[in-house]
Backbone as numpy.savetxt, mean C-alpha at the origin, in Angstrom:
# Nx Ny Nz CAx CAy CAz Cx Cy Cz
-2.96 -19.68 22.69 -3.79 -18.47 22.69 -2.93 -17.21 22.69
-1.70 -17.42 23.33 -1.07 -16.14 23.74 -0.02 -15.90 22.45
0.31 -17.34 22.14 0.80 -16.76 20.60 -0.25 -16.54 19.29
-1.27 -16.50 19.26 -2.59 -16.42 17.94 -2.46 -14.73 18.67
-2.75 -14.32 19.94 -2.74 -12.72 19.82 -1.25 -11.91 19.62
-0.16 -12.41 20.00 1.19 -12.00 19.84 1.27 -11.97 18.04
0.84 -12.79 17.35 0.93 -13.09 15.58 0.01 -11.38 15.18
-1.58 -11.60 16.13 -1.94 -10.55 15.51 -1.47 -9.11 15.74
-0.96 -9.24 17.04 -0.14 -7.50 17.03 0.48 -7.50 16.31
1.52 -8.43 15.77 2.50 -8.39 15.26 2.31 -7.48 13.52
0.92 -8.68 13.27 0.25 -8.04 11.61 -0.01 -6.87 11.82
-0.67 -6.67 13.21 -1.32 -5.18 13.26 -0.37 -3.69 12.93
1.11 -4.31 13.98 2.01 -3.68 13.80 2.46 -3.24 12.38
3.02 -4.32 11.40 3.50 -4.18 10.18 2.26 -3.49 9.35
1.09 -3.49 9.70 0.27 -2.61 8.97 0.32 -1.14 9.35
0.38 -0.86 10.56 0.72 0.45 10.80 1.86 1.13 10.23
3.07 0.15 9.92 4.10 0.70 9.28 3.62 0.62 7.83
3.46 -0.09 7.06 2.81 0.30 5.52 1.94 1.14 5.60
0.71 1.90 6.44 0.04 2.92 6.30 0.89 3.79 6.41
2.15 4.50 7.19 2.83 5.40 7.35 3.15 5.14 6.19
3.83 4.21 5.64 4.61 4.16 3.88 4.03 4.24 2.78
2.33 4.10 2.80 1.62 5.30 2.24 1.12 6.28 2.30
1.15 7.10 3.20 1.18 8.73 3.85 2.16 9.09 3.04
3.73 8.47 3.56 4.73 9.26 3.38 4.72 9.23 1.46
4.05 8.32 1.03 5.10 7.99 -0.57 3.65 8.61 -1.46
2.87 8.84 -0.87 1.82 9.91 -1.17 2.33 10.95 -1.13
2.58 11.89 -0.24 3.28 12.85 0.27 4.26 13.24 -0.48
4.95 12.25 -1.49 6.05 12.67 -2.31 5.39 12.74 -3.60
4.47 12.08 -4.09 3.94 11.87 -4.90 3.15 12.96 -5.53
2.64 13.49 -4.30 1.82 14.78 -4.65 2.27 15.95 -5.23
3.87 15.74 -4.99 4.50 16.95 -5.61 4.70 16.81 -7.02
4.58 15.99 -7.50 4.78 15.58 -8.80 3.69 16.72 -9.55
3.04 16.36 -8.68 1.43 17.54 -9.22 1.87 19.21 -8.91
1.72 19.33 -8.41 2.56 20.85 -7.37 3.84 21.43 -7.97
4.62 20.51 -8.10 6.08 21.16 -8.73 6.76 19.78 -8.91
7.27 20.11 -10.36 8.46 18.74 -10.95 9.50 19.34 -10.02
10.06 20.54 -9.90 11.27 20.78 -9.20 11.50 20.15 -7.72
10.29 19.95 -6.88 10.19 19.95 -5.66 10.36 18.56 -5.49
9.25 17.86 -6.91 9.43 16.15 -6.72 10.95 15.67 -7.24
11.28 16.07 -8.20 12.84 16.02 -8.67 13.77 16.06 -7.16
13.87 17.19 -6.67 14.62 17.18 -5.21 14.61 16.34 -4.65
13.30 16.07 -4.30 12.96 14.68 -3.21 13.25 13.86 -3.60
12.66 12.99 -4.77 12.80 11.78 -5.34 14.66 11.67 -5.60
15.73 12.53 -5.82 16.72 12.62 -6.48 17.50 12.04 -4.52
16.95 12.55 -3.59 17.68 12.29 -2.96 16.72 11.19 -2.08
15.47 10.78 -2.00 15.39 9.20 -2.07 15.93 8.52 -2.29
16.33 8.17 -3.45 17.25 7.31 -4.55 18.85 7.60 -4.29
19.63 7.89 -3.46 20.80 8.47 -3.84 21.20 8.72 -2.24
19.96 8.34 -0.67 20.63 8.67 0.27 21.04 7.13 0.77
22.01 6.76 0.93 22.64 5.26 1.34 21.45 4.96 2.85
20.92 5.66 3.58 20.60 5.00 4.55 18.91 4.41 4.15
18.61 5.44 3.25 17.30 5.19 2.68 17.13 4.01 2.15
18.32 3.86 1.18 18.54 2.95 -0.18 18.65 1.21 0.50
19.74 1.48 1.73 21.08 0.26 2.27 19.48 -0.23 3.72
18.97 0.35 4.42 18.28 0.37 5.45 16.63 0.22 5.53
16.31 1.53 5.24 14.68 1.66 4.81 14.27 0.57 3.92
14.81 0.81 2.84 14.09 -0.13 1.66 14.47 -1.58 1.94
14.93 -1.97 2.23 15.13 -3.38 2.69 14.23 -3.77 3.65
13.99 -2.93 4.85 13.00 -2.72 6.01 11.91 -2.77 5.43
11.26 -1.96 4.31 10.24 -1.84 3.74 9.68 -3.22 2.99
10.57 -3.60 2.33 10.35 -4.90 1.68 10.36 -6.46 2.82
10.68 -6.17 3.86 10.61 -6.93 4.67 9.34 -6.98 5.55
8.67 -5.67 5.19 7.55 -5.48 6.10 5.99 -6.32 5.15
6.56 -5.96 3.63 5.58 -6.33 2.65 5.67 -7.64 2.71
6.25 -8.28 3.07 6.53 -9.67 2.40 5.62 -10.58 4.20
6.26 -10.30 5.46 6.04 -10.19 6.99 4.24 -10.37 6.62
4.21 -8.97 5.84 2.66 -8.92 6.42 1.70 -9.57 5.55
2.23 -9.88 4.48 1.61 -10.98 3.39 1.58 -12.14 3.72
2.60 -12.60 4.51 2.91 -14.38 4.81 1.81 -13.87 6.24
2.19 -13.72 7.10 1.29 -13.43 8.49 -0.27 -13.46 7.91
-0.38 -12.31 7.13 -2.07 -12.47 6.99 -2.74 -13.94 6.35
-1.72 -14.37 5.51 -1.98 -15.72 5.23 -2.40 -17.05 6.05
-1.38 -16.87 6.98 -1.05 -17.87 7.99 -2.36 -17.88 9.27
-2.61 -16.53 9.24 -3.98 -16.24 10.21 -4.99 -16.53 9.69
-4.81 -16.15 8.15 -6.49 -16.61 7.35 -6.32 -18.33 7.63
-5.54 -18.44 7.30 -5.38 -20.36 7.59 -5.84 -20.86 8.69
-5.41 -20.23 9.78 -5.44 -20.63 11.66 -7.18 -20.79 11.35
-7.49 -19.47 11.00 -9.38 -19.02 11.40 -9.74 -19.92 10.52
-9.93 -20.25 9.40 -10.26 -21.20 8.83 -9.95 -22.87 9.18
-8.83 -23.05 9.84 -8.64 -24.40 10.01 -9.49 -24.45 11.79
-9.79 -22.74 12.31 -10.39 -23.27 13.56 -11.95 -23.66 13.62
-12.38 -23.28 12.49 -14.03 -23.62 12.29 -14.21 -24.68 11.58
-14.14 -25.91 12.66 -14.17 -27.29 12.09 -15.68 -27.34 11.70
-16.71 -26.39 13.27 -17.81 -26.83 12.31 -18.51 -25.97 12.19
-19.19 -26.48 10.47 -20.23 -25.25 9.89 -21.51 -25.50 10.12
-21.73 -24.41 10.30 -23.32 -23.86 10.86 -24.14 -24.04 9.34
-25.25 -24.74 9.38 -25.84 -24.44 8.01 -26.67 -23.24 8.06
-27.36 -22.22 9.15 -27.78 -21.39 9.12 -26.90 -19.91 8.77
-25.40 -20.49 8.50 -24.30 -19.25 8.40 -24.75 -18.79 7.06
-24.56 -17.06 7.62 -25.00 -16.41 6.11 -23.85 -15.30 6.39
-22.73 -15.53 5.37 -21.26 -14.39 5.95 -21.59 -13.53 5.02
-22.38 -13.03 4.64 -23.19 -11.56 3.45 -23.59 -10.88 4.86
-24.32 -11.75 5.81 -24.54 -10.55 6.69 -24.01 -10.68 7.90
-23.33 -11.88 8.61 -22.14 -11.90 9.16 -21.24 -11.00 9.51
-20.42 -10.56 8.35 -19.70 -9.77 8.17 -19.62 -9.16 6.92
-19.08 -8.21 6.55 -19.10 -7.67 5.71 -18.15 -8.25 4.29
-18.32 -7.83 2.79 -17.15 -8.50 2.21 -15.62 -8.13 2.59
-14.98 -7.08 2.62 -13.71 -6.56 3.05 -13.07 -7.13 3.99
-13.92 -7.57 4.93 -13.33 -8.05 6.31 -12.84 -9.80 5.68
-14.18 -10.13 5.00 -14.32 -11.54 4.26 -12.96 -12.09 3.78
-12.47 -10.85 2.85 -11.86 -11.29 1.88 -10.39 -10.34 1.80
-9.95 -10.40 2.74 -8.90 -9.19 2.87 -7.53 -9.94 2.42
-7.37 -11.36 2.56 -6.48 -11.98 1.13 -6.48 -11.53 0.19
-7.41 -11.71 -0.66 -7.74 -11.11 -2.43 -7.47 -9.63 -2.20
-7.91 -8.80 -1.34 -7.93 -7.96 -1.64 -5.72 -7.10 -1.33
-5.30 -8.01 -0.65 -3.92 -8.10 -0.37 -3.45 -8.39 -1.45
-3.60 -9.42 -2.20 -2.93 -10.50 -3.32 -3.03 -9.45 -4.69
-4.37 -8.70 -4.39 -4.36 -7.68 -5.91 -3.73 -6.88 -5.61
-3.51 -6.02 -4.54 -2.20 -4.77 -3.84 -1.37 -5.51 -4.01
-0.79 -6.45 -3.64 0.66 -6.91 -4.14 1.36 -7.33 -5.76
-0.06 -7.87 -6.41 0.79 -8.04 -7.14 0.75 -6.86 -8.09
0.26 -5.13 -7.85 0.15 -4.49 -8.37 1.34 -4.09 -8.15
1.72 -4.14 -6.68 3.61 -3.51 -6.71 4.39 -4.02 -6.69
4.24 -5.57 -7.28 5.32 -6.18 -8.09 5.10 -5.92 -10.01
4.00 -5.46 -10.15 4.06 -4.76 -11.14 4.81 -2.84 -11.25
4.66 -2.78 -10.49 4.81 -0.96 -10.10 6.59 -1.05 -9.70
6.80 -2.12 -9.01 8.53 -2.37 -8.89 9.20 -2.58 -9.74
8.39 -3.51 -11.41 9.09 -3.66 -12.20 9.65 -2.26 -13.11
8.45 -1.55 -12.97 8.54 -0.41 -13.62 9.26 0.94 -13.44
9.31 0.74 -11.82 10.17 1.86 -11.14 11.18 1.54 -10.60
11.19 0.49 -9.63 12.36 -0.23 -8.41 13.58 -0.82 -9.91
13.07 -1.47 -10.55 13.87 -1.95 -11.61 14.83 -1.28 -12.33
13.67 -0.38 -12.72 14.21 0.61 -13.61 15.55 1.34 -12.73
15.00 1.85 -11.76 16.25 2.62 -10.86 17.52 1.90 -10.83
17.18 0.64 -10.27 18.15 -0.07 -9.98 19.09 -0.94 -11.42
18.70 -0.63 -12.91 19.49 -0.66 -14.12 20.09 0.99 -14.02
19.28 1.68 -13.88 20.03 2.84 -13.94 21.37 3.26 -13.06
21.35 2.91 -11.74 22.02 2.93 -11.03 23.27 2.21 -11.25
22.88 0.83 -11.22 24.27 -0.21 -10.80 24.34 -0.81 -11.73
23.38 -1.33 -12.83 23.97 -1.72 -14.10 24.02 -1.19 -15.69
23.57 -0.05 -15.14 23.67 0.63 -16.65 25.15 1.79 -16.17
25.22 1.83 -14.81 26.01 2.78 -14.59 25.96 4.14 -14.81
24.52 4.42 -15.17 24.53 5.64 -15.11 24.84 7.32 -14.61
25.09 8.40 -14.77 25.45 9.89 -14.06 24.04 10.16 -13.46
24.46 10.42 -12.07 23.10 11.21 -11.92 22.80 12.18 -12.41
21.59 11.89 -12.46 20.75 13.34 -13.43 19.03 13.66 -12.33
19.53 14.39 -11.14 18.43 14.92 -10.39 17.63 15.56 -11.58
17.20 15.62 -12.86 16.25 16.02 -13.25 15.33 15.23 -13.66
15.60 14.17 -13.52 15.21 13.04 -14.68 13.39 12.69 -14.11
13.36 12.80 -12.45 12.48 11.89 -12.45 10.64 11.82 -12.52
10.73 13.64 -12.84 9.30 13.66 -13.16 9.12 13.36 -14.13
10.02 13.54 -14.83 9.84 13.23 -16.35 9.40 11.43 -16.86
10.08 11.08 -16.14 10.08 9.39 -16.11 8.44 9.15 -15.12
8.09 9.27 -14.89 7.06 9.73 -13.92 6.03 9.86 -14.96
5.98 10.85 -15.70 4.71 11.36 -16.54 4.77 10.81 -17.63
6.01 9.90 -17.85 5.74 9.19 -19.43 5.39 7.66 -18.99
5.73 7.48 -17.81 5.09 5.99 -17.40 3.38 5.96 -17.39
3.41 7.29 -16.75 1.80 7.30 -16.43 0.98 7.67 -17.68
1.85 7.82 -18.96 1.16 8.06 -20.25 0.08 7.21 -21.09
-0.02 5.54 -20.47 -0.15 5.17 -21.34 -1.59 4.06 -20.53
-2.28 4.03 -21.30 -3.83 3.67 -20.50 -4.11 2.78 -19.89
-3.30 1.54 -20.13 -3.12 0.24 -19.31 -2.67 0.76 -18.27
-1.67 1.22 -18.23 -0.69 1.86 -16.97 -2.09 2.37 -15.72
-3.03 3.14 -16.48 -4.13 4.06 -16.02 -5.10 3.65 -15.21
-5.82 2.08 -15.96 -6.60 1.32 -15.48 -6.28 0.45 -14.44
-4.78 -0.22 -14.94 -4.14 -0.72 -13.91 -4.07 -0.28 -12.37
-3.81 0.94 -12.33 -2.99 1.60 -11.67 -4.72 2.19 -10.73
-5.57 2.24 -11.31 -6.74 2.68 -10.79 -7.63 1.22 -9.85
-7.53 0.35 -10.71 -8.56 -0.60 -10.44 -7.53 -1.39 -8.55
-6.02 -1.75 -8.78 -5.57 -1.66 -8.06 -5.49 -0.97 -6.86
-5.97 0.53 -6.48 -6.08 1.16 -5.89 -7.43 1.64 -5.28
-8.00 0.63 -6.08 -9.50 0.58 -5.41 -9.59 -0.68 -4.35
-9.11 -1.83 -4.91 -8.54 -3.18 -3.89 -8.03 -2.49 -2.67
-7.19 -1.67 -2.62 -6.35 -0.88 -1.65 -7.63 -0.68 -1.13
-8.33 0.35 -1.33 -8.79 0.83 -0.68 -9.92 0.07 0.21
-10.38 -0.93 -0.30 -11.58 -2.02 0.47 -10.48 -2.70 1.54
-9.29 -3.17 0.93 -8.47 -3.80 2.13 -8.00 -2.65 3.37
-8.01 -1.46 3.13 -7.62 -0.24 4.50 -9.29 -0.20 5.06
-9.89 -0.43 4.32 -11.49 0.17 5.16 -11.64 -1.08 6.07
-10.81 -2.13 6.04 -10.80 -3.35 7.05 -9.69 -3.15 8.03
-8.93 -3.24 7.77 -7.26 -3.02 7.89 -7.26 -2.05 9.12
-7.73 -0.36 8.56 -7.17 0.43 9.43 -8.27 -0.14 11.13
-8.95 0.04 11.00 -9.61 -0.74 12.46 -9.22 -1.96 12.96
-9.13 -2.61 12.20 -8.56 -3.83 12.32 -7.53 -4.01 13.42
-6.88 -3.36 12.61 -4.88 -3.22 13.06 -5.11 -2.41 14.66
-6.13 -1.30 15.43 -6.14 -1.19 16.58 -6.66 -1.88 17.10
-8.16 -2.53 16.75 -8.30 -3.74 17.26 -7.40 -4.65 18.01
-6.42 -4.72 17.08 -5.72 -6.01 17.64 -4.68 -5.48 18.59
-4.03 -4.31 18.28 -3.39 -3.91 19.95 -3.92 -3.23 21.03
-5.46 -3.78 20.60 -6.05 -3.58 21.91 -6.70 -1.70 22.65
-7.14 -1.06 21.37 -7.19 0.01 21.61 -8.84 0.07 20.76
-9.48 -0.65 21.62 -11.17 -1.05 21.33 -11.87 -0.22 22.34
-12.11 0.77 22.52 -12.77 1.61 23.21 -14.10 2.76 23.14
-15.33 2.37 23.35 -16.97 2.88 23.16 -16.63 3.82 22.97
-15.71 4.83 23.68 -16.13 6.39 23.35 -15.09 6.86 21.79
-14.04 5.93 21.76 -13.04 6.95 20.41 -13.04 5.95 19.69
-13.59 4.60 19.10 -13.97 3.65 18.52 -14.98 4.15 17.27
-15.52 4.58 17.09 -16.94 5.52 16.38 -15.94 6.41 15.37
-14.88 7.27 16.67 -14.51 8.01 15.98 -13.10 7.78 14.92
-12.47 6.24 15.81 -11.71 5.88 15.07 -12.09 5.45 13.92
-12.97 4.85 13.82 -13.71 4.18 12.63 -14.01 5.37 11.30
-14.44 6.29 11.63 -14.49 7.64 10.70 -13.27 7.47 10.01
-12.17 8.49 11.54 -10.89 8.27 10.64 -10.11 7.14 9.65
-10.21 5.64 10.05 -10.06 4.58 8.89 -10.39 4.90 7.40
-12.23 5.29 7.73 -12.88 5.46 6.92 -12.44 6.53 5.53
-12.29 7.71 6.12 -11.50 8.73 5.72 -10.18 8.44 5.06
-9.57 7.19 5.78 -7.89 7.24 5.09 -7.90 6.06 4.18
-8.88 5.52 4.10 -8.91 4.56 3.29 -9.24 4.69 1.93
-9.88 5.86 2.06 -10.72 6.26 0.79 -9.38 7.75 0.37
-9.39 8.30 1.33 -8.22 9.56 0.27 -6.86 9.32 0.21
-6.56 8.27 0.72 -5.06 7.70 0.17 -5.40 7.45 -1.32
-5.94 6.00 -1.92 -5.98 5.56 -2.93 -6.36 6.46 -4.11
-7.64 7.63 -3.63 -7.89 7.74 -4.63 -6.62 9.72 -4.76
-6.09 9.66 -3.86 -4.91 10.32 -3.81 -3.57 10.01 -5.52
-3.83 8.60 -5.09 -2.91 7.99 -6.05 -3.45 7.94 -7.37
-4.80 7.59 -7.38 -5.49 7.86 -8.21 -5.88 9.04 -9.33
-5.66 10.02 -8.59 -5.72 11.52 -9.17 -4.43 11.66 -9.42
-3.79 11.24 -9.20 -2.19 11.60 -9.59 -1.74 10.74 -10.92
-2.31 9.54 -10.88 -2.27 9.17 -12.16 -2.71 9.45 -13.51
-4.33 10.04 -12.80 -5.18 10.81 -13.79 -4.73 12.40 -14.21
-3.74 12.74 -13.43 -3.41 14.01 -13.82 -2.14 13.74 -14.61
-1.42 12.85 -14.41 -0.12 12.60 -15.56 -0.64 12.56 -16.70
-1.99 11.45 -16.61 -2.38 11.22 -17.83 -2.95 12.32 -18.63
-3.35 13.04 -18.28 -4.34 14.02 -19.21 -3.59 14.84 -19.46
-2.60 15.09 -18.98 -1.46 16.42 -19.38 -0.20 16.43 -20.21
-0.51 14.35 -21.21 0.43 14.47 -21.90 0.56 15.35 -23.00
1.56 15.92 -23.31 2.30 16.47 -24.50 1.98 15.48 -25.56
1.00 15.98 -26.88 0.71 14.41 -27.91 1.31 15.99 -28.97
């Protein structure tokens, strides 16, 4: 028992850190919209600070991978603990779908940023260490607005970020839930806020895609 709740802080935890890592990579993102100069700066020294590059991102990818196997392993536990089924079970009104299905809705976020890594993480990393390239702090809005040029990229990049968003409208409650911060009076209100970040993150990303797109140079 005491390790099934130790597993779930644990998920709860690594989700709190990927919500900060979409705040923050929103947050950079937005400038792209606002000013190429400002996102150029940032992004130029993202890419280029050793503790970010050697530390964070390794951390980061360790957290994605942590919280993918974990949520797995729990959907397994809950499922292998309901030996028996109720024939009166009706999980439409049970629970809701999001809560249902927060695998699928993980499995389509992931494999959208193993699509989104090939395109960016990849790319950087030929540029960097095997193409050997000069830095060029100008480069990266530019690379930015011609990725987002092209309509697959668009739909992709949209329909994905709607998955996101059904898996945080579970997720962000979820994740206090489980360290234990379930409380009548700021519970209501936590639930708002979820509500709120679940929905203007994605479609955050969303508008940012839609604004690359419509502002190509044809």
């Amino acid at each position: 028992m005491k390790s099934s709740i130790s597993r779930k802080i644990l998920m709860a935890l690594s989700g709190f850190f990927l919500m900060f890592f979409l705040l923050q990579h929103l947050s950079i993102n937005i400038l792209s919209v606002i000013s190429p100069d400002m996102f150029n700066e940032v992004s130029h020294f993202m890419g280029y600070n050793p503790i970010i590059q050697f530390i964070m991102q390794p951390i980061l990818i360790f957290g994605l991978l942590f919280h993918l196997i974990m949520g797995m392993y729990l959907e397994y536990q809950n499922n292998k603990a309901r030996i028996k089924k109720y024939v009166n079970n009706k999980p439409n009104t049970n629970s809701p779908w999001v809560s249902r299905n927060m695998i699928i809705s993980g499995i389509t976020v992931l494999a959208f940023l193993i699509l989104h890594m090939s395109d960016f993480w990849a790319h950087e990393m030929n540029y960097k260490y095997i193409a050997g390239s000069p830095e060029d702090p100008t480069r990266y809005w530019e690379e930015l607005h011609h990725e987002m040029g092209e309509m697959s990229h668009l739909i992709i990049y949209t329909i994905a970020n709607i998955f996101l968003a059904l898996h945080l409208l579970h997720g962000f409650q979820s994740s206090f839930q489980s360290v234990g911060f379930n409380n009548n009076k700021y519970t209501p209100t936590l639930k708002k806020l979820g509500n709120v970040y679940a929905i203007l993150i994605p479609l955050g990303f969303i508008f940012i895609a839609f604004f690359h797109f419509f502002t190509q140079s044809h």
